[in-house]
Residue, then its C-alpha position, 0 to 999 in steps of 0.5 A: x562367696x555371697x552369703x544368702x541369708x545375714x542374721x544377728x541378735x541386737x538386744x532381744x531381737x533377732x534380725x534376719x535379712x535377706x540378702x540376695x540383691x541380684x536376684x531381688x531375694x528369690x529363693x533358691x535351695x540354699x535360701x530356703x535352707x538357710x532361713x529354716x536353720x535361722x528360725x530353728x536357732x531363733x526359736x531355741x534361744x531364749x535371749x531371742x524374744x521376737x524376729x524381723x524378716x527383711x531384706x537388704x535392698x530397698x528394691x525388693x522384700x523377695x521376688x518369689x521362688x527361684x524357678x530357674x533354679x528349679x528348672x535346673x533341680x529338675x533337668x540335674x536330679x529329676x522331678x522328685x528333687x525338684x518337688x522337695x525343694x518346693x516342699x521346704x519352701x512351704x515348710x519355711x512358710x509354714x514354719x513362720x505361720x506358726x513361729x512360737x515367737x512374734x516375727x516382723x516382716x517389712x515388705x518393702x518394694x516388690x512381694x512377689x510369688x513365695x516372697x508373699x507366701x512366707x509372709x503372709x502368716x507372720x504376726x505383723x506385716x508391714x507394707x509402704x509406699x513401694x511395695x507391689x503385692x502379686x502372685x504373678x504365676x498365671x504369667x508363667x504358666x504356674x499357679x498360686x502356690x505356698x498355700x496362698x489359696x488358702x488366703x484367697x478363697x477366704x478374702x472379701x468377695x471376688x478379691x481373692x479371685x481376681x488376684x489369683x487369676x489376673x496375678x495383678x499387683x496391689x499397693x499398700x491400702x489394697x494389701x490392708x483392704x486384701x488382709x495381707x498386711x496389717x500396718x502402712x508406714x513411709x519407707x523413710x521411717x522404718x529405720x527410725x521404727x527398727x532402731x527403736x524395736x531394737x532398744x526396748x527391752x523384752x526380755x521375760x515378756x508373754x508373746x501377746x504382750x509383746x505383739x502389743x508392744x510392737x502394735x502400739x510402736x509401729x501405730x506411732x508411725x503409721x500412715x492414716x488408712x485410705x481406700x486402695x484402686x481395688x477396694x473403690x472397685x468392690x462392687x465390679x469385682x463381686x460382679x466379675x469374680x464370684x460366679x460358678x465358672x470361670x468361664x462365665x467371668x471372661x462372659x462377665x468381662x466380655x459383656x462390660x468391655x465396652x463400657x468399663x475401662x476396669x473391666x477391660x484391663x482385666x481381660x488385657x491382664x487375662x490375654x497374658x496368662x496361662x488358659x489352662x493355669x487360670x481354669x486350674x486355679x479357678x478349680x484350686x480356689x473352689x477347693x480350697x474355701x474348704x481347706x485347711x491351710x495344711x491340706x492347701x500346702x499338701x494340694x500345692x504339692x500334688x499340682x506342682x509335680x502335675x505343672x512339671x510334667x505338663x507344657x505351659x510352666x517350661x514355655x512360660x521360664x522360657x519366654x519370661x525368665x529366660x529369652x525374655x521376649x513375653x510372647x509364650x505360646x500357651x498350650x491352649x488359647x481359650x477356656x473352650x478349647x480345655x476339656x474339664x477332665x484335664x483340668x481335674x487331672x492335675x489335682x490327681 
């Protein structure tokens, strides 16, 4: 039997590895499950004084929710089931949030969906050169999930927008630029960083003082910093991402296609996405700059039952995650075409 989650306790730190190769680490019932429990016993052993979150494979830190998994709580044990299963997976991200203890997550490779949800909040988070950063829903017919609006709304001008909408991936500079990491190394160093984190001794430490200690080891093997794609094109996201419609971004885009390769590899990225998951999230992330991070967690809730009862999520796991064929047919195929009322119709 393969076992999801490996976990040990070396020295004063808890490990908890990720371990679902196959799957590039998505999380399934059991996953999720399985790492609250880890966490919960983490938290009450007082020989554990900080956590690393990692995953097994060099591939992939986790690729996000297991929505086949989903698809088969819902046909199996109805919508409800499958809502709960959402539920503890934000309660996992909420529970790393505010984790007593210092938690180290090396997002190695791809950090994808509710894999950059649970790590978003952690204290210190580590990319490289092979990580790509995404919250690729729009492709499947969903929406930035585990709170991750709240993040979006409060990024740097038109940044969180973009990345909402588009579900583009970032590298490592852009996801220091974006606030969703905080330190970049060489992917051939981390065992060199973790071996040295697991010999020190921090044992009766104050956890500030030990986030310090972690800063100033992870320093010592850290890349200079650079300025990502997304970062040189500040100025063109604030033009496009940071109207009052979403439908005056695609005008935005249309009136620059002509001249501008970046704006016109943005509405490539568009033409693949969920029409109505894009005018719904546009909606969320207006919301959401009003939120608190556990009101988005409760929105999230009320939208994804709303997703399961609608067309686009079943038409996106088909075509992308089943068939495979990419060519889902959205349930409408402009921005014109979606009256305003179905749109608020979800967040009831």
């Amino acid at each position: 039997m393969e076992i999801n989650i490996l976990y040990q306790v070396v020295g004063n730190v808890g490990q908890i590895i990720l371990n679902r190769p196959k799957k590039l680490n998505a999380l399934d019932r059991a996953s999720v499950r399985e790492l609250r429990e880890i966490l919960e016993k983490f938290a009450k052993d007082s020989e554990v004084c900080f956590v690393i979150l990692r995953s097994n494979i060099e591939k992939a830190f986790c690729a996000g929710g297991d929505l086949l998994s989903d698809k088969k709580i819902l046909e199996e044990e109805g919508l409800e089931a499958m809502v709960d299963e959402l539920r503890a997976e934000y309660a996992l991200a909420s529970q790393i949030t505010h984790f007593e203890k210092p938690i180290l997550v090396y997002l190695n490779g791809i950090t994808m969906g509710g894999g950059a949800g649970i790590s978003v909040g952690a204290d210190i988070r580590i990319v490289t050169e092979t990580t790509q950063w995404a919250m690729p829903e729009m492709r499947i017919g969903l929406f930035p999930d585990v709170a991750l609006s709240y993040y979006f709304a409060r990024m740097q001008a038109g940044l969180g927008e973009y990345l909402a909408i588009t579900s583009n991936s970032i590298q490592a500079e852009d996801c220091l630029w974006a606030g969703v990491a905080d330190y970049k190394i060489q992917s051939g160093d981390y065992t060199s960083l973790e071996k040295e984190l697991l010999a020190m001794d921090w044992y009766g430490i104050e956890k500030e003082e030990i986030l310090k200690k972690i800063q100033k080891k992870v320093e010592q093997y850290s890349s200079p910093k650079c300025i990502g794609n997304l970062e040189k094109r500040s100025k063109e996201l604030k033009q496009h991402f940071t109207k009052s419609s979403f439908k005056e971004v695609f005008q935005s885009l249309e009136q620059e296609k002509e001249t501008s390769d970046f704006a016109r590899s943005i509405l490539d990225s568009l033409n693949k996405n969920s029409t109505l998951s894009m005018a719904i999230t546009w909606e969320l992330l207006k919301r959401a700059k009003k939120l608190s991070l556990e009101e988005c967690y409760q929105l999230d809730l009320v939208l994804i039952r709303s997703y399961f009862q609608g067309k686009d999520i079943f038409e996106g796991i088909r075509a992308i995650l089943i068939e495979k064929t990419k060519d889902p047919k959205w349930e409408y195929k402009n921005i014109d075409e979606i009256p305003t009322e179905v749109v608020l119709s979800y967040f009831n």
